[in-house]
N, C-alpha and C positions, 0 to 999 in steps of 0.2 A: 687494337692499333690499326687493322686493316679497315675497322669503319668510319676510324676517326680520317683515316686518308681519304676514303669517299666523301666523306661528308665537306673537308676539305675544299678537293678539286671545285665542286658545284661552286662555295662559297666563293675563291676565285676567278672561275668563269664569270659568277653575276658581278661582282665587283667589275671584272673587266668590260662587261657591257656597258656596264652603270657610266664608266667613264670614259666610252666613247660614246654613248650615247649626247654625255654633257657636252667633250668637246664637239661635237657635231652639230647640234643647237646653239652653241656657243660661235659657230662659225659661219651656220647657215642663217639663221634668225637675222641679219642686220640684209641681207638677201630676199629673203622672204618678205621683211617690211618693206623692204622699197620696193616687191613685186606687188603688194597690197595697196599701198598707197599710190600707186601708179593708177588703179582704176578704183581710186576713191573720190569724191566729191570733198570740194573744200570746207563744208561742214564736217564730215566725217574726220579729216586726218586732223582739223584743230579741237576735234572733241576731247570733253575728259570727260568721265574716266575712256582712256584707248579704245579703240574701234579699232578688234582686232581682226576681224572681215568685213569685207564689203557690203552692206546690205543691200544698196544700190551699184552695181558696177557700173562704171562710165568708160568710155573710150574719148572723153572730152581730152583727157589732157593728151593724147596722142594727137588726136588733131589738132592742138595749140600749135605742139612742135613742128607738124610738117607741114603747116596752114602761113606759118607765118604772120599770128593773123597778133595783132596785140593785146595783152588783158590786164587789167590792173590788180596788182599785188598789194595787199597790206604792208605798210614798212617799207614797199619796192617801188612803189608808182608802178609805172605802164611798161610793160617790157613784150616785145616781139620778137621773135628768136626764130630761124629756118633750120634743124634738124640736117639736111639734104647735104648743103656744101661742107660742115663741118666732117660729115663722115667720109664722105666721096677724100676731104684732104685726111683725116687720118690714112683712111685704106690706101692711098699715092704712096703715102708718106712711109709708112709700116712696111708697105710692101718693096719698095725703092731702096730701101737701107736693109731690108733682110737679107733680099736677093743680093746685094752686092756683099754684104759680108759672108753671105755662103760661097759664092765665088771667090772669092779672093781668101776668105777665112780657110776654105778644103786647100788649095794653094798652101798657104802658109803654114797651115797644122801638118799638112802631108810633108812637104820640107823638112821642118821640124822634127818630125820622127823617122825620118827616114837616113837622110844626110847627116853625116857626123865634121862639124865644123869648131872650132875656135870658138869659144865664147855662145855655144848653143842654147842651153840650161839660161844664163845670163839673156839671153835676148828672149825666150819664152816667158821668163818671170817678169823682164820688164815690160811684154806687152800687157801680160795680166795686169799687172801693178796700174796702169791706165785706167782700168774700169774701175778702180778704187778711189780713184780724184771726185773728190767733194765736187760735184757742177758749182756751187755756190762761191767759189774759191776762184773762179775762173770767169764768170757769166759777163764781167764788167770789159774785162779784155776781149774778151773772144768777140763779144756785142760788137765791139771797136773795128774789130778784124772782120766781120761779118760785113758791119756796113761801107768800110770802105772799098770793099770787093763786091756791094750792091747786091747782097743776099737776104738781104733784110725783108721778110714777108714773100720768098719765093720758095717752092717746092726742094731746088738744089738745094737751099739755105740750112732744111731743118732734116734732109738727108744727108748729106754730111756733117752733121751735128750729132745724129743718132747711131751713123756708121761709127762713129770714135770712140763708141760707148759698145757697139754689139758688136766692131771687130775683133775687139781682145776677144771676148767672152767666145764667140765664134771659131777662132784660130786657137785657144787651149782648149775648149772641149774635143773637138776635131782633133786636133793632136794626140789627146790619148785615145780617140778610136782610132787613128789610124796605126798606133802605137800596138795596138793590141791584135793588129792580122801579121800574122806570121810573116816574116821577111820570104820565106821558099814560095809563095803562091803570086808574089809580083814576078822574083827569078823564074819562074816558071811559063809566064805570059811573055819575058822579056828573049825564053831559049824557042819560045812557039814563035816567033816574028813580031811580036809585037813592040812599038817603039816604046817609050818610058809615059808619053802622054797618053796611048793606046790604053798603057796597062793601066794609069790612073783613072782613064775614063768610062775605059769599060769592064776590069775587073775589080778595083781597089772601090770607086764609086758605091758602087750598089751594094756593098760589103759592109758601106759605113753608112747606108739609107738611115736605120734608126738612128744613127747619132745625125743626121743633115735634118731628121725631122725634129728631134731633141734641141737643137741647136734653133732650127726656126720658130718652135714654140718659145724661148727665151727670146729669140730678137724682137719675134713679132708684141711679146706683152711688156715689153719695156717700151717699144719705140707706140703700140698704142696706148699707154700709161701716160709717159711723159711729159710733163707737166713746165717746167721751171723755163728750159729753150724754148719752148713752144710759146708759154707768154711772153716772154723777153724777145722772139725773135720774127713773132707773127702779127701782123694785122687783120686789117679784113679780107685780102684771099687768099688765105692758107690757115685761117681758122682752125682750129682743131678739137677733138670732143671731149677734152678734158677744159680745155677754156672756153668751147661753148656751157657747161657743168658751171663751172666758175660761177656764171653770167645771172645764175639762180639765187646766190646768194649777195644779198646784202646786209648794209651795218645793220637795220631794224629792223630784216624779218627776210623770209627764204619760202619763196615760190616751189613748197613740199611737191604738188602734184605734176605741174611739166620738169622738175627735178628729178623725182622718180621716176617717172617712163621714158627720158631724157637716160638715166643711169642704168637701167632696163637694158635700152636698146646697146647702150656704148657696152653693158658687162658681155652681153647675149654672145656677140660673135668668136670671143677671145673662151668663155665658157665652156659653148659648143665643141672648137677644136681642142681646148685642152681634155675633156672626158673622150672625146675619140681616141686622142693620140696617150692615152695617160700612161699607158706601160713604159711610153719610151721617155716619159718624164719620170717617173719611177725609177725606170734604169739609169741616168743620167744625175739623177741626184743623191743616189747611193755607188756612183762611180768611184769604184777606189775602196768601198768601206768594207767590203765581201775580203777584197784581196789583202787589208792590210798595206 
């Protein structure tokens, strides 16, 4: 019996590799092609059978994007595309609507679990309940409301568009970190001198750092995601790099190689910060499930 339990464990160890090994290739693989295809040659990525490396690498199609320059597509005609101002308006855009929902969102969560009010519980669940509205349910109205307050293709336009969306999500995260510091170490700042603003700023603050960077990892990959307001609400200055992405595709054929290093460049920044930050998106997304 004791060596059938050895033998055992090994078997489920490998089993268990086996199948993170799949999802991992299963997850990375459509990542991987579009970094391959990014410095392939247009021979190469319409080949069959697959060109699954580079034989030739090129850096042509990055200069497409940041040249401005135009090329003709099979199926696409002539398309010229500038890489520069779409990203410069997401990064406005991302950063504009993050920053304000973490100000106002640490406000409102700290509120929230701190003050005992009338109908508390009830006004927390219906901020949540916000970030659960279909965009598509709403895009015709709002379009209406957008343009006759002349928001239509401006910076303010698609930052308040995206705050409506990250401030829920911002003000209940935030809520339960600040739910989870002990009510004695604010009473404690408030017997040292310090005013009620004092203690939120500078003891209660820094307390809830990973949850303010938790928080900004979720506002910032929605608000650079963001797709649906961005095309309904933007023209040509406030372009953004999911509808410049778009701009690859058409009905009879799709501009593979400035599409991929086009997709490259948009996934790279959002990437980067989340393997940085990944603990406190770990922690954040198993909030609640430890405790029951």
């Amino acid at each position: 019996m004791y060596s059938g339990r050895r033998l055992k464990n090994p078997v489920k160890g490998f089993l268990f590799w086996v199948a993170i090994g799949v999802v991992l290739c299963w997850s990375l693989f459509p990542y991987y092609w579009m970094f391959s295809t990014a410095f392939k040659s247009p021979d190469e990525y319409f080949a069959f059978p697959p060109v699954w490396f580079p034989a030739r690498p090129t850096l042509e199609n990055f200069r497409v994007i940041f040249s401005g320059e135009a090329i003709h597509v099979a199926g696409i005609g002539g398309i010229a595309v500038d890489i520069i101002p779409p990203l410069i308006n997401s990064l406005v855009i991302a950063l504009g609507s993050t920053a304000i929902a973490l100000l106002v969102g640490s406000f409102a969560g700290f509120a929230l679990s701190r003050f005992k009010f009338k109908g508390r519980k009830n006004i927390a669940f219906w901020i949540f309940t916000l970030r659960m509205l279909p965009p598509i349910a709403v895009i015709i109205p709002y379009f209406i409301i957008m343009r006759s307050y002349r928001l239509i293709d401006t910076y303010a336009g698609l930052i308040i568009t995206h705050l409506i969306f990250n401030l829920p999500v911002a003000t209940w995260l935030l809520m339960r970190y600040f739910a989870e510091i002990p009510p004695e170490i604010e009473d404690a700042a408030l017997v040292d001198g310090c005013s009620r603003i004092q203690a939120f700023q500078k003891v209660l603050l820094p307390l809830v750092l990973p949850g303010l960077i938790a928080t900004m990892l979720f506002c910032m990959i929605f608000s650079w995601n963001e797709y649906l307001f961005a095309l309904v609400l933007t023209r040509d200055r406030t372009e953004t790099l999911p509808i410049l992405l778009s701009t690859f595709v058409a009905h009879k054929g799709i501009a593979w190689g400035p599409l991929s290093s086009s997709g490259l460049i948009a996934t790279f920044p959002i990437l980067v910060i989340a393997v940085a930050f990944q603990k406190h998106l770990v922690r954040i997304m198993t909030m609640g499930v430890l405790k029951g």
